[in-house]
Biopython code that builds the backbone (N, CA, C, O; Angstrom):
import numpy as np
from Bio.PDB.StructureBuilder import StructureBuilder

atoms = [
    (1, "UNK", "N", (-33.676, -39.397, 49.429)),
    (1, "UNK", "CA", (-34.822, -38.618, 49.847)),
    (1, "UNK", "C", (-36.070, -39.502, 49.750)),
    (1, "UNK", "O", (-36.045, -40.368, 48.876)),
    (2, "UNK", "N", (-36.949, -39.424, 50.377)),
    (2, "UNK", "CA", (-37.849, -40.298, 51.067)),
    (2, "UNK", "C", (-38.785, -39.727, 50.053)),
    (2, "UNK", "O", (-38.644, -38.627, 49.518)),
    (3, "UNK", "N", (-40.019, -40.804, 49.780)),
    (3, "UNK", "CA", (-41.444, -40.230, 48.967)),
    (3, "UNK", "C", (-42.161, -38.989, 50.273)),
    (3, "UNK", "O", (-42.586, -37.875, 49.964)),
    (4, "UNK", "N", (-42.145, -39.312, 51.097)),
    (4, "UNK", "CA", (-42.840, -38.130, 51.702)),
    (4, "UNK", "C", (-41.919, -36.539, 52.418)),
    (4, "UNK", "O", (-42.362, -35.867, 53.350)),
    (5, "UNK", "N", (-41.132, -36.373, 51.972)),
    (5, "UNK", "CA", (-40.095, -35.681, 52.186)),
    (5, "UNK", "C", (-40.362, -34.751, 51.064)),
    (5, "UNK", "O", (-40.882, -33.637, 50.999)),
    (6, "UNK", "N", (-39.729, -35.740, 50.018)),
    (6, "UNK", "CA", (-39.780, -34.760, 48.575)),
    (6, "UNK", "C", (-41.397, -33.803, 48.417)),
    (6, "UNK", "O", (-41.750, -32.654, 48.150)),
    (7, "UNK", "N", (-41.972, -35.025, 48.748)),
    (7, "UNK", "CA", (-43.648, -34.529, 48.205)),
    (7, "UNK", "C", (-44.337, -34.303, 49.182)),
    (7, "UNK", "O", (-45.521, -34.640, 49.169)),
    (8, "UNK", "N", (-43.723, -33.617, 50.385)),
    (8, "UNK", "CA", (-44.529, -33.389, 51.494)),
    (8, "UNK", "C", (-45.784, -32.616, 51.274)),
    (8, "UNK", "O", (-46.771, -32.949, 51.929)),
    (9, "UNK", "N", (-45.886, -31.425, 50.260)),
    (9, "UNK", "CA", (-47.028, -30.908, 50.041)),
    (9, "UNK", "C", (-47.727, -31.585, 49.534)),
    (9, "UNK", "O", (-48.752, -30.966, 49.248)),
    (10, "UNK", "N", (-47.772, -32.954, 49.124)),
    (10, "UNK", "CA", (-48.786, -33.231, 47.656)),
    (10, "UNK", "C", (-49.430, -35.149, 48.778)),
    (10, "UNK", "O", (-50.099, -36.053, 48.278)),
    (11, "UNK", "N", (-49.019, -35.113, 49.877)),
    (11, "UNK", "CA", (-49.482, -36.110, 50.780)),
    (11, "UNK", "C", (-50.374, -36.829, 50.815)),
    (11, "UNK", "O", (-50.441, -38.025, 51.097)),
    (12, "UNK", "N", (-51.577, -35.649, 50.340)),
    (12, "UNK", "CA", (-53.657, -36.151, 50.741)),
    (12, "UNK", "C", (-53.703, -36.213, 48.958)),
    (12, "UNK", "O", (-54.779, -36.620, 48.520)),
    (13, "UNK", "N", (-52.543, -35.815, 47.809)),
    (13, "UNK", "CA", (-52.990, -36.226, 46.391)),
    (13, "UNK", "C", (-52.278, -37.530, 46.437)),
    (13, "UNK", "O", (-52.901, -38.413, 45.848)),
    (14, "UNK", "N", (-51.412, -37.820, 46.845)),
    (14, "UNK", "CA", (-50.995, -39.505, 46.668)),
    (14, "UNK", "C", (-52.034, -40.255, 47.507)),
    (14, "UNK", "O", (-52.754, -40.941, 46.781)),
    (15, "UNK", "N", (-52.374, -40.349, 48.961)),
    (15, "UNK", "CA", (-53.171, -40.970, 48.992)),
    (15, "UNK", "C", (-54.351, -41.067, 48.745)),
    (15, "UNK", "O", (-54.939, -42.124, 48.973)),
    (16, "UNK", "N", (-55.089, -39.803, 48.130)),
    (16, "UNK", "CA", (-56.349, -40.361, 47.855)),
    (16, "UNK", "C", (-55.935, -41.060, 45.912)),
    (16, "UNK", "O", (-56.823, -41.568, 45.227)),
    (17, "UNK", "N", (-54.880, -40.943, 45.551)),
    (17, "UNK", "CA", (-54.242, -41.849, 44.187)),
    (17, "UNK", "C", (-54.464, -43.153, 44.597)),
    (17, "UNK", "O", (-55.288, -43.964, 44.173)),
    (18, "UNK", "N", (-53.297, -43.307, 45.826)),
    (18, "UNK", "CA", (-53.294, -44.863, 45.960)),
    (18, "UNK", "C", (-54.414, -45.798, 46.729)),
    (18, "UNK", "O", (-54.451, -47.017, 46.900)),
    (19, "UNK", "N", (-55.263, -44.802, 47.101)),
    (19, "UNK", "CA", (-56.973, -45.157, 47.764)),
    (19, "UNK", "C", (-57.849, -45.714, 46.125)),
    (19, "UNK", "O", (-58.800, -46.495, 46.097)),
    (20, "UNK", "N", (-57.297, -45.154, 45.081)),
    (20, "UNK", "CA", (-58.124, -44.765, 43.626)),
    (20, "UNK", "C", (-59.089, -44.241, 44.114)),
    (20, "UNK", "O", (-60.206, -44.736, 44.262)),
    (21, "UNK", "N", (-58.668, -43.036, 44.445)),
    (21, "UNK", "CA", (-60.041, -41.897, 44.517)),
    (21, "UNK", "C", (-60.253, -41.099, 43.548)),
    (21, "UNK", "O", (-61.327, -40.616, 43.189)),
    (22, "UNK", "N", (-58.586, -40.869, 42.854)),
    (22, "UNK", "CA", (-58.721, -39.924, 41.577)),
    (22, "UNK", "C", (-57.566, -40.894, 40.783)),
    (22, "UNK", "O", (-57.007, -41.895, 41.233)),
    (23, "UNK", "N", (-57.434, -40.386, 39.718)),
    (23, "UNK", "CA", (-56.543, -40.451, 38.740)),
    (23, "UNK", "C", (-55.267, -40.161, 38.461)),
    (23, "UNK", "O", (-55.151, -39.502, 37.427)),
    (24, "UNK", "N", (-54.335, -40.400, 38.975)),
    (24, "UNK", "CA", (-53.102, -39.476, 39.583)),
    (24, "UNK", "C", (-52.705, -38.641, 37.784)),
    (24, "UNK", "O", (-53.011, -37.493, 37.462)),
    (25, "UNK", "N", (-52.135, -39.442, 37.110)),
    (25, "UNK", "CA", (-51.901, -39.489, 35.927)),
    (25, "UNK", "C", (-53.243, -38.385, 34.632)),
    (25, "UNK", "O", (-53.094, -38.329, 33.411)),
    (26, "UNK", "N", (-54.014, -37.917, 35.162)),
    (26, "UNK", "CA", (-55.420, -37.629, 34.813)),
    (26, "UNK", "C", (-55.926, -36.284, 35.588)),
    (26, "UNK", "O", (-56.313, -35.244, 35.055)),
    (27, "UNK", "N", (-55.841, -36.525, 36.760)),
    (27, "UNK", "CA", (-56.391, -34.901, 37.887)),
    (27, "UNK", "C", (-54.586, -34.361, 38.096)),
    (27, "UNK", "O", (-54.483, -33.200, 38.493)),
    (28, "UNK", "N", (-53.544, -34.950, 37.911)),
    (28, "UNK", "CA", (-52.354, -34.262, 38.239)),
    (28, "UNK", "C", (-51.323, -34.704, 37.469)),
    (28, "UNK", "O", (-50.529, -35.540, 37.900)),
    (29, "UNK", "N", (-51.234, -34.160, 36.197)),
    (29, "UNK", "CA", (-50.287, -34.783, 35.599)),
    (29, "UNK", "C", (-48.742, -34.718, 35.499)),
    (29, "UNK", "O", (-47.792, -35.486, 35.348)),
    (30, "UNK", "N", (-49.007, -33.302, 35.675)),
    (30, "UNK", "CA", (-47.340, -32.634, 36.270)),
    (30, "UNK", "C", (-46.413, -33.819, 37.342)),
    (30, "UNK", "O", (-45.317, -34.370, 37.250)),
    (31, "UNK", "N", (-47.591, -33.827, 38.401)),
    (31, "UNK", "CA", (-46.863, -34.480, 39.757)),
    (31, "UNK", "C", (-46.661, -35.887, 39.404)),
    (31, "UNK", "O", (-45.734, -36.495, 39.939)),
    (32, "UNK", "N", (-47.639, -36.629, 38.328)),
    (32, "UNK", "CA", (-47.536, -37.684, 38.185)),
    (32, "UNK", "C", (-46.269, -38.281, 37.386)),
    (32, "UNK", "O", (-45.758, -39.401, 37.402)),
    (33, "UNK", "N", (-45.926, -36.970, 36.603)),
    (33, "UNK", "CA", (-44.305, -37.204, 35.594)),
    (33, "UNK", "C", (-43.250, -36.766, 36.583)),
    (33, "UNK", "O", (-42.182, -37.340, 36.372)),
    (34, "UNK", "N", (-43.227, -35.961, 37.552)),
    (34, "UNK", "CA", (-42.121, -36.196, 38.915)),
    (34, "UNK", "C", (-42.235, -37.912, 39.499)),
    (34, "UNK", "O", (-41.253, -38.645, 39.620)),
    (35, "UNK", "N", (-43.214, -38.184, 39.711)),
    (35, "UNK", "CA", (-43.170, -39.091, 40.459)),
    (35, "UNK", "C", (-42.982, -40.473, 39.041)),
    (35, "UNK", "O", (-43.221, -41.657, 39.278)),
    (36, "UNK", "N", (-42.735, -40.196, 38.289)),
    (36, "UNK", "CA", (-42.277, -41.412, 37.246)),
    (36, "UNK", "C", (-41.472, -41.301, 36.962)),
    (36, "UNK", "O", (-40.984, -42.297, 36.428)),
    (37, "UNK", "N", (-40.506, -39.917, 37.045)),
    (37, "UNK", "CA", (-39.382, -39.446, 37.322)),
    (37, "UNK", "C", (-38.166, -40.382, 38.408)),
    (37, "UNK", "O", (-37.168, -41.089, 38.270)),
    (38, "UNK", "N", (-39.049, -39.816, 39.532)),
    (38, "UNK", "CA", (-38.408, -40.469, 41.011)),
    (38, "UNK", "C", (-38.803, -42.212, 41.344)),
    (38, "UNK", "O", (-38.441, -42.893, 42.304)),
    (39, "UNK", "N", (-39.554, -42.547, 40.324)),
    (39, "UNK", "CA", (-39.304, -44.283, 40.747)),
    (39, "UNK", "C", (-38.041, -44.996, 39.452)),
    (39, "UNK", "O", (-37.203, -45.891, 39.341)),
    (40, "UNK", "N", (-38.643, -43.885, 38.703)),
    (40, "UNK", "CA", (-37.869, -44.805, 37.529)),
    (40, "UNK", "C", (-36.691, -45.498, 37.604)),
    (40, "UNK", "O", (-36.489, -46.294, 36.687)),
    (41, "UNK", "N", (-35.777, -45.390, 38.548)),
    (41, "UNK", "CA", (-34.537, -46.226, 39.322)),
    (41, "UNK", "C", (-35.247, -47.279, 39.700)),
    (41, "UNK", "O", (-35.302, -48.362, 39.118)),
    (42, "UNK", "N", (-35.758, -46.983, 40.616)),
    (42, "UNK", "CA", (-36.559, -48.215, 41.937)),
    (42, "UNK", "C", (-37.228, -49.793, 40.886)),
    (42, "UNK", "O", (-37.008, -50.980, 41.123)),
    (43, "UNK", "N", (-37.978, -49.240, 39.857)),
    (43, "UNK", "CA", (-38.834, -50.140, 39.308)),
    (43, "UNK", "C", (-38.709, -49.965, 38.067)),
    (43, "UNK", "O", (-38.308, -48.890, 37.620)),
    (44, "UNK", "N", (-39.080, -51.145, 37.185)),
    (44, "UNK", "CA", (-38.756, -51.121, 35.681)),
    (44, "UNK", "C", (-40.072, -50.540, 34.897)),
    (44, "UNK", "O", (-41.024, -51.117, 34.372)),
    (45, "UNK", "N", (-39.756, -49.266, 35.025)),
    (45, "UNK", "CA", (-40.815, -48.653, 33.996)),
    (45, "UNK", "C", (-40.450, -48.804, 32.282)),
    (45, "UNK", "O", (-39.471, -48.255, 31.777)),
    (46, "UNK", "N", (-41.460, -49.679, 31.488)),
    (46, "UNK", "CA", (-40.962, -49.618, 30.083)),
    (46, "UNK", "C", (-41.700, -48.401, 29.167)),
    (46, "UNK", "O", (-41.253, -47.878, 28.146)),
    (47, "UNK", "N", (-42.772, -48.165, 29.752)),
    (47, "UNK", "CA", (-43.489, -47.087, 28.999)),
    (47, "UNK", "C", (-44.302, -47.925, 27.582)),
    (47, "UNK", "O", (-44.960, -47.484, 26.640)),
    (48, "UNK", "N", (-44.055, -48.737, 27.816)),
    (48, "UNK", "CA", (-45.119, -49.673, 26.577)),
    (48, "UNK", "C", (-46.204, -49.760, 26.859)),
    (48, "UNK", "O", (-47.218, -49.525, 26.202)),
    (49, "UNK", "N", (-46.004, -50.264, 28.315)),
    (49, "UNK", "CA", (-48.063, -50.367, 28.681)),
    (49, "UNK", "C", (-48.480, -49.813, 30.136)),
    (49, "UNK", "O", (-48.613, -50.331, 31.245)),
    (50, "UNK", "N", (-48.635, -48.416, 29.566)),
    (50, "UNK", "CA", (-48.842, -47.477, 30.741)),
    (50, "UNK", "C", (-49.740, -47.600, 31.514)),
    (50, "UNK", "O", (-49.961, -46.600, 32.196)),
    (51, "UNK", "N", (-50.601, -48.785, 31.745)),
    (51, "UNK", "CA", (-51.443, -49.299, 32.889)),
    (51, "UNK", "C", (-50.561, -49.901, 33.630)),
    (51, "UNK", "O", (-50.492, -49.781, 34.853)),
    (52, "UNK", "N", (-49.720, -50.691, 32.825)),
    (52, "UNK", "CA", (-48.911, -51.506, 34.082)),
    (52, "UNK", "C", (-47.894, -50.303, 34.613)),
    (52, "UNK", "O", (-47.832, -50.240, 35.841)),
    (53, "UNK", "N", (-47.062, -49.310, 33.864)),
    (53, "UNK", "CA", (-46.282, -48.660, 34.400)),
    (53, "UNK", "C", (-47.123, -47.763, 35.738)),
    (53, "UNK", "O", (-46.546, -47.357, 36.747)),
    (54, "UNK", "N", (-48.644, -47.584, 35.431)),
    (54, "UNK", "CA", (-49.283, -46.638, 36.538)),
    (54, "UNK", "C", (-49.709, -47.566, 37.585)),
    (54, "UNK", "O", (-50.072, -46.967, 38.598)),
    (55, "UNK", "N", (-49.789, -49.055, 37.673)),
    (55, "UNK", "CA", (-49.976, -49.522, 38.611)),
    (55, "UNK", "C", (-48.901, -50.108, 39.756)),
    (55, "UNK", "O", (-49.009, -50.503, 40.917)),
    (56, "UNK", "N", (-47.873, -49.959, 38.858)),
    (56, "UNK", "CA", (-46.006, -50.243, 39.768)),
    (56, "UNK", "C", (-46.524, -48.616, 40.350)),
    (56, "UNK", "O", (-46.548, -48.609, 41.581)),
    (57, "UNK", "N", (-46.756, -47.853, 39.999)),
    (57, "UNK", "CA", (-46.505, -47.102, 40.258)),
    (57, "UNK", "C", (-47.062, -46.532, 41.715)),
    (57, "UNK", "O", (-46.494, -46.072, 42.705)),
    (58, "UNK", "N", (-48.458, -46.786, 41.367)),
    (58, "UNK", "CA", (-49.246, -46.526, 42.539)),
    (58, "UNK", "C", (-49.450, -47.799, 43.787)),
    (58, "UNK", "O", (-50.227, -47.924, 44.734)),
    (59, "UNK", "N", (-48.427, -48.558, 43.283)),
    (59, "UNK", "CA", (-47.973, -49.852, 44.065)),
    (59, "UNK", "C", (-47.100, -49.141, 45.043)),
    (59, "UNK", "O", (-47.303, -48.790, 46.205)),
    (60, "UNK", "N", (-46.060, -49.025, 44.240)),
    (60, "UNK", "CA", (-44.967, -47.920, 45.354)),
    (60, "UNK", "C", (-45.675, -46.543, 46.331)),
    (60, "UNK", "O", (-45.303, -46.146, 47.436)),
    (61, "UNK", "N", (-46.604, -46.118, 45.616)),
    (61, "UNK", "CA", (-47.095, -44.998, 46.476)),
    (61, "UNK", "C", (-47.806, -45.924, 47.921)),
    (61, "UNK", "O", (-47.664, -45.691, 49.121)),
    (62, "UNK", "N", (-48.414, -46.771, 47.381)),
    (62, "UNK", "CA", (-49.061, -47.211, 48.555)),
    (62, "UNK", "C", (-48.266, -47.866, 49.483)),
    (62, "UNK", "O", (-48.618, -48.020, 50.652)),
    (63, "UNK", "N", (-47.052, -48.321, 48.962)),
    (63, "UNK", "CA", (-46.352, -49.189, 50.274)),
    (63, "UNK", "C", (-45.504, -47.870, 51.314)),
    (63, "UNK", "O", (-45.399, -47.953, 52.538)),
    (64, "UNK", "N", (-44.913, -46.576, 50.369)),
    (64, "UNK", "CA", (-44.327, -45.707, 50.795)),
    (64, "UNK", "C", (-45.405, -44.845, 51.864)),
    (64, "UNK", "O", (-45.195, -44.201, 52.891)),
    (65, "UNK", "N", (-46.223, -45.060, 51.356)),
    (65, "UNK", "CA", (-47.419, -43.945, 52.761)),
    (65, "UNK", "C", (-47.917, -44.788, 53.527)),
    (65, "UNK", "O", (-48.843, -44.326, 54.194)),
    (66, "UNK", "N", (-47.627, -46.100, 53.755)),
    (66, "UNK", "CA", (-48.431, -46.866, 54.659)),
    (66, "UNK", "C", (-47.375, -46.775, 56.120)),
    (66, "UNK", "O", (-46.256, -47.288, 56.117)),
    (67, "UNK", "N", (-47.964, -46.017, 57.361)),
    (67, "UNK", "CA", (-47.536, -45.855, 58.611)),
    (67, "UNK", "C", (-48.018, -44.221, 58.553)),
    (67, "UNK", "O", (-48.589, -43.861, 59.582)),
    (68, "UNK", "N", (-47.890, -43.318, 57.635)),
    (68, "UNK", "CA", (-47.534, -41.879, 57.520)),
    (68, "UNK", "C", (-48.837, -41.296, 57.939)),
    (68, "UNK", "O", (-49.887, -41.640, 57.396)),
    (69, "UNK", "N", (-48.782, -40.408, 58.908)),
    (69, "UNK", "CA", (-50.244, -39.699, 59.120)),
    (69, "UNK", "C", (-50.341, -38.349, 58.308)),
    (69, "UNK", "O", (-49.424, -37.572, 58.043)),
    (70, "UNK", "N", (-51.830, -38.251, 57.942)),
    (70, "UNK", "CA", (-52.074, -36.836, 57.088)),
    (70, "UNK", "C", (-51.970, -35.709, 57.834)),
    (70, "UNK", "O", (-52.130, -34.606, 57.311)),
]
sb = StructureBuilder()
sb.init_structure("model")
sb.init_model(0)
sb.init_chain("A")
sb.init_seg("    ")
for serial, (resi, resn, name, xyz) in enumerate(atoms, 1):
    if name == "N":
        sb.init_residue(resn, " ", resi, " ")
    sb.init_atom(name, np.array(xyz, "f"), 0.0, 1.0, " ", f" {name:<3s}", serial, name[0])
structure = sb.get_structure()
């Protein structure tokens, strides 16, 4: 299942995340533990240094919405 599939409702909160318009982790925290949920395969989240785990993170958001219209 595709990032924009699963999270089709939550579209304009990932990208204005991966724009850093807001705080994903901070204005949505719920969605932000799904979505650390759903990479945690993809990428090595250690949870030691949760800047780096939120920036893999919002790394992946941004490569996954790049083509996708709002």
């Amino acid at each position: 299942m595709t990032l924009t599939s699963k999270f089709k409702k939550d579209i304009s909160i990932l990208r204005a995340a991966a724009n850093q318009e807001i705080f994903l982790d901070i204005k949505h925290p719920k969605l932000y533990k799904k979505l650390v949920r759903y990479y945690q395969k993809e990428i090595n989240l250690t949870g030691e240094d949760p800047d780096a785990d939120y920036s893999a993170i919002m790394g992946c958001i941004s490569e996954d919405l790049q083509g996708v219209e709002v």
